[in-house]
C-alpha positions as CSV (number, residue, x, y, z in Angstrom):
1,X,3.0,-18.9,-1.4
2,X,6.7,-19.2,-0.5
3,X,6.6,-22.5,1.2
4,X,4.5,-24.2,-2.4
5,X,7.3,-22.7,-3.6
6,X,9.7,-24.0,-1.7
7,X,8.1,-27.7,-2.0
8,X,8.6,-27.3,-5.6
9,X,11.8,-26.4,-6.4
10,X,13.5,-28.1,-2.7
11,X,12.6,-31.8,-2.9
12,X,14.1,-31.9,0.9
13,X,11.6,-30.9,2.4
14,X,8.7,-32.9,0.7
15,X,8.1,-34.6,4.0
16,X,4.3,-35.2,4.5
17,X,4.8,-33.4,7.8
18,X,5.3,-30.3,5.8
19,X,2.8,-31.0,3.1
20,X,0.6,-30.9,6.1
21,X,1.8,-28.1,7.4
22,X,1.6,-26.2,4.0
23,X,-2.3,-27.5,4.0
24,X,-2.9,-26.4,7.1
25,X,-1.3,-23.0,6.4
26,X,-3.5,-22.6,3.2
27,X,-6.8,-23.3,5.2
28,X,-6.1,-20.8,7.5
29,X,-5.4,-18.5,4.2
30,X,-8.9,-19.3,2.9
31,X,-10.9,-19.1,6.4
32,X,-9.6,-15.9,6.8
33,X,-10.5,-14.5,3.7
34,X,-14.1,-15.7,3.8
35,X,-14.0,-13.8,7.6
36,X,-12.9,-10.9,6.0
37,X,-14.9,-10.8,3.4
38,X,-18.3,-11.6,5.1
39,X,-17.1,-9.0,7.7
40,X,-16.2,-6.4,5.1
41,X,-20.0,-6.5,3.5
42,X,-21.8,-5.7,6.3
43,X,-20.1,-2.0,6.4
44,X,-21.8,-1.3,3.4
45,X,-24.7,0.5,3.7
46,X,-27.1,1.0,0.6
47,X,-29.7,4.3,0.6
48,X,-33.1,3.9,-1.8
């Protein structure tokens, strides 16, 4: 969140190496979420 944030407002460092690097951090973001969440919902145990 702070580095979009930092692209935004800090035209510097608008280099495609760290637009790649900011994609590249948001991936890992995402893929760990979907881990964590598949993970999570197996825990969960349902009695009928």
């Amino acid at each position: 969140m702070a580095c979009s944030i930092q692209v935004v407002i800090w035209p510097a460092v608008r280099t495609e190496w760290y637009v790649l690097l900011l994609a590249l951090q948001a991936t890992d973001v995402v893929a760990s979420l979907v881990v964590s969440l598949q993970a999570n919902g197996k825990d969960v145990y349902v009695n009928r």
